[in-house]
C-alpha positions as CSV (number, residue, x, y, z in Angstrom):
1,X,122.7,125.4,105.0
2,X,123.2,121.9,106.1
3,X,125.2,119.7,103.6
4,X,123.3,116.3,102.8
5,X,125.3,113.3,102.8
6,X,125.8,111.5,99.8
7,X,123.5,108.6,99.3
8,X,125.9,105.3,100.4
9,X,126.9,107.2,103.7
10,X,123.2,106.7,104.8
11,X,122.7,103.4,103.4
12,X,124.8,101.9,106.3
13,X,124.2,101.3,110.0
14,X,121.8,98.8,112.4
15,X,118.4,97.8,112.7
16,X,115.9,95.1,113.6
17,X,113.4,92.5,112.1
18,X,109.9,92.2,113.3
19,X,111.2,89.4,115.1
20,X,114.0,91.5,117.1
21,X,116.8,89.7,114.7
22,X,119.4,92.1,115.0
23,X,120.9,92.9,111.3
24,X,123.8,95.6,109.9
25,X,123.5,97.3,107.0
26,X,127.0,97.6,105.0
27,X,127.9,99.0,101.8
28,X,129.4,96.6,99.2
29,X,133.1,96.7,99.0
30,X,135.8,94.2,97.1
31,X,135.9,91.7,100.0
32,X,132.0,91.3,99.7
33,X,131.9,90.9,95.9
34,X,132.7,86.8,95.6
35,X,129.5,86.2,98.4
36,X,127.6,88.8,96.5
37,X,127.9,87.1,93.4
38,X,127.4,83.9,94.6
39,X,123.7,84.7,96.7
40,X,122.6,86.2,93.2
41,X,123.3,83.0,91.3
42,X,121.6,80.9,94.0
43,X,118.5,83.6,93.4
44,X,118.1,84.0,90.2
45,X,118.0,81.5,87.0
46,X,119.3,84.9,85.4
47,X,121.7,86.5,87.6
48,X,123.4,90.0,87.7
49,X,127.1,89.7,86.5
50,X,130.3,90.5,88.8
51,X,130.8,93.4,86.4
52,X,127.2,95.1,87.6
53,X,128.2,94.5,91.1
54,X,131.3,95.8,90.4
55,X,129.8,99.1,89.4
56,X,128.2,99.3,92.2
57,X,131.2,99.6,94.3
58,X,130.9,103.7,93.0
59,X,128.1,106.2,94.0
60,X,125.7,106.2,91.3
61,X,124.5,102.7,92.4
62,X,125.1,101.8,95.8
63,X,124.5,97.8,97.2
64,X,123.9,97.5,101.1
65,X,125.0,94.0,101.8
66,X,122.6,92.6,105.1
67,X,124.2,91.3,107.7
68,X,122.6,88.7,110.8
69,X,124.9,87.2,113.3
70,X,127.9,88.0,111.2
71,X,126.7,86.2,107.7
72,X,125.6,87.8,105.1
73,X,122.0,87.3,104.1
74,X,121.0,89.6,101.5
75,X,121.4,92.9,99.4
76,X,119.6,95.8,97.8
77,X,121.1,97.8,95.1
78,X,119.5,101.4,94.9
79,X,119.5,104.1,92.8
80,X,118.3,107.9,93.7
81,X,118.9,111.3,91.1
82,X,116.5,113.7,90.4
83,X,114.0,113.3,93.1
84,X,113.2,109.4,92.3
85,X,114.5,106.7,93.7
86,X,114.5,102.7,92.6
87,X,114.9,99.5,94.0
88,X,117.5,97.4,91.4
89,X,117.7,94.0,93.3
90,X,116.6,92.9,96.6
91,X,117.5,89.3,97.4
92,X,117.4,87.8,100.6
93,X,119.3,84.1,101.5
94,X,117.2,81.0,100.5
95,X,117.9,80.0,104.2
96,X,116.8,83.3,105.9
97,X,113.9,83.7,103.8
98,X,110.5,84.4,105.7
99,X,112.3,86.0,108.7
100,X,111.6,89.4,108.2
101,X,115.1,90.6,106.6
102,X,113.2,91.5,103.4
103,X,111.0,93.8,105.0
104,X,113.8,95.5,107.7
105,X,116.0,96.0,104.4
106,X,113.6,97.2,102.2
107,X,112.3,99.8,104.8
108,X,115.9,101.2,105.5
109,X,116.4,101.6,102.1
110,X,112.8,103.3,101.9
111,X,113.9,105.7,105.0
112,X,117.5,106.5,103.2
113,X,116.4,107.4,99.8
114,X,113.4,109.3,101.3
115,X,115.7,111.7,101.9
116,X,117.0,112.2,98.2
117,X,113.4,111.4,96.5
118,X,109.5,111.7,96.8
119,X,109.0,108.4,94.5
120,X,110.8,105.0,95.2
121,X,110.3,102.6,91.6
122,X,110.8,98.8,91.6
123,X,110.3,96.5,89.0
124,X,109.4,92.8,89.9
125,X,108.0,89.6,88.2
126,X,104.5,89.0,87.8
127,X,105.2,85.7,89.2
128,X,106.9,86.6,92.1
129,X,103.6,86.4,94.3
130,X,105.7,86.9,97.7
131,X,108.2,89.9,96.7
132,X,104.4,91.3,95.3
133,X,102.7,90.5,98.9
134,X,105.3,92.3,100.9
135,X,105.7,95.5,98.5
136,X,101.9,96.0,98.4
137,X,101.9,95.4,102.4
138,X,104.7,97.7,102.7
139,X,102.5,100.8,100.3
140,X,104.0,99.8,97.0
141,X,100.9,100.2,94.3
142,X,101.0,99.3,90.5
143,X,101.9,101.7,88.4
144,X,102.5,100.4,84.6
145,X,103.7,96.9,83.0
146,X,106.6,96.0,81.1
147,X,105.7,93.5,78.4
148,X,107.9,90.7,78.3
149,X,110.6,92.4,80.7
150,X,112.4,89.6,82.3
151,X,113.9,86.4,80.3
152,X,112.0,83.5,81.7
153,X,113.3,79.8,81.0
154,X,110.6,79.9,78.2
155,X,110.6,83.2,76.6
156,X,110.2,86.7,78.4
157,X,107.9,87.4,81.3
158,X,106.4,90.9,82.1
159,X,107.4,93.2,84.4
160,X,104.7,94.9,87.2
161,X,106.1,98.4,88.0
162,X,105.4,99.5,91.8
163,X,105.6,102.5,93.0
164,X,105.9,104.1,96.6
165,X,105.5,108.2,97.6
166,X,108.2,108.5,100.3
C-alpha cells in the first residue's frame, strides 16, 4: 500500500499563470506570518487575526503563501477531512490582482486536495462579483446561502456557498 502524504507536503512546489508568470507555492511558516497578516488587512475591512494564521502553522489548516519573482503575492488557507475539502481564504496582492495568480493558486489547491476529497466548499460574498466570476469559470456552482454570513460595514452580508466535485 502506498502511504499518502499528509496534506501541507503537497500543498508546496511550482507552477505557472496563464500568462507564463512563474509562481512557488510555500507553506506558511513564522517568518511569513508579519506579511501574511499584513496582505489580509489590506484585503479585507474584516481581517483574519495573527492568532488564525497562527494556527495554521499546524496540519489541520494549512496556508500556501504564493510567491512571483521572490514577493509574496497571496495565500490560500485549506482545509480537507473526511472526503471534503474547503477553501478558508484566498487573497491575492491589490497590485498583482488580474494576473492570473488567483486562478494558478486556486487550481493547485483544487489538484492537492483532490487527492484527500471528492467535494471542495468555499464560502464567498455575494458582492464579490470577481472571486464569483472566476469560481463559476473554474466549475464552482451554488450550493446553499448563509443569511447574513459576513459582517459588512452596515450590518451582515450573506454568504453564497460554491461547491466543486474534484
Amino acid at each position: 500500500m502506498v502511504e499518502k502524504k499528509r496534506l501541507p507536503d503537497n500543498l508546496q512546489g511550482s507552477g505557472v499563470t496563464d500568462t507564463g508568470e512563474p509562481l512557488e507555492y510555500r507553506l506558511l511558516d513564522e517568518s511569513l506570518l508579519d506579511a501574511v497578516c499584513e496582505l489580509e488587512r489590506d484585503a479585507h475591512t474584516f481581517p483574519w487575526s495573527r492568532k488564525l494564521f497562527s494556527d495554521c502553522l499546524g496540519v489541520r489548516q494549512p496556508c500556501v503563501v504564493v510567491f512571483s519573482r521572490g514577493q509574496i503575492v497571496g495565500y490560500a488557507v485549506v482545509n480537507a477531512a473526511a472526503g471534503n475539502a474547503e477553501l478558508l481564504n484566498l487573497v491575492v496582492a491589490h497590485k498583482s490582482q488580474r494576473q492570473g495568480i488567483a486562478r494558478a493558486l486556486l487550481q493547485h489547491v483544487i489538484q492537492t486536495v483532490s487527492l484527500y476529497a471528492d467535494t471542495f466548499y468555499l464560502e464567498v460574498r455575494e458582492s464579490n462579483a470577481p472571486a464569483i466570476a472566476l469560481y463559476e469559470a473554474i466549475g464552482f456552482v451554488e450550493v446553499g446561502t448563509r443569511p447574513n454570513y459576513y459582517p459588512a460595514t452596515k450590518g451582515r452580508e450573506d454568504a453564497i456557498i460554491l461547491a466543486y466535485t474534484l
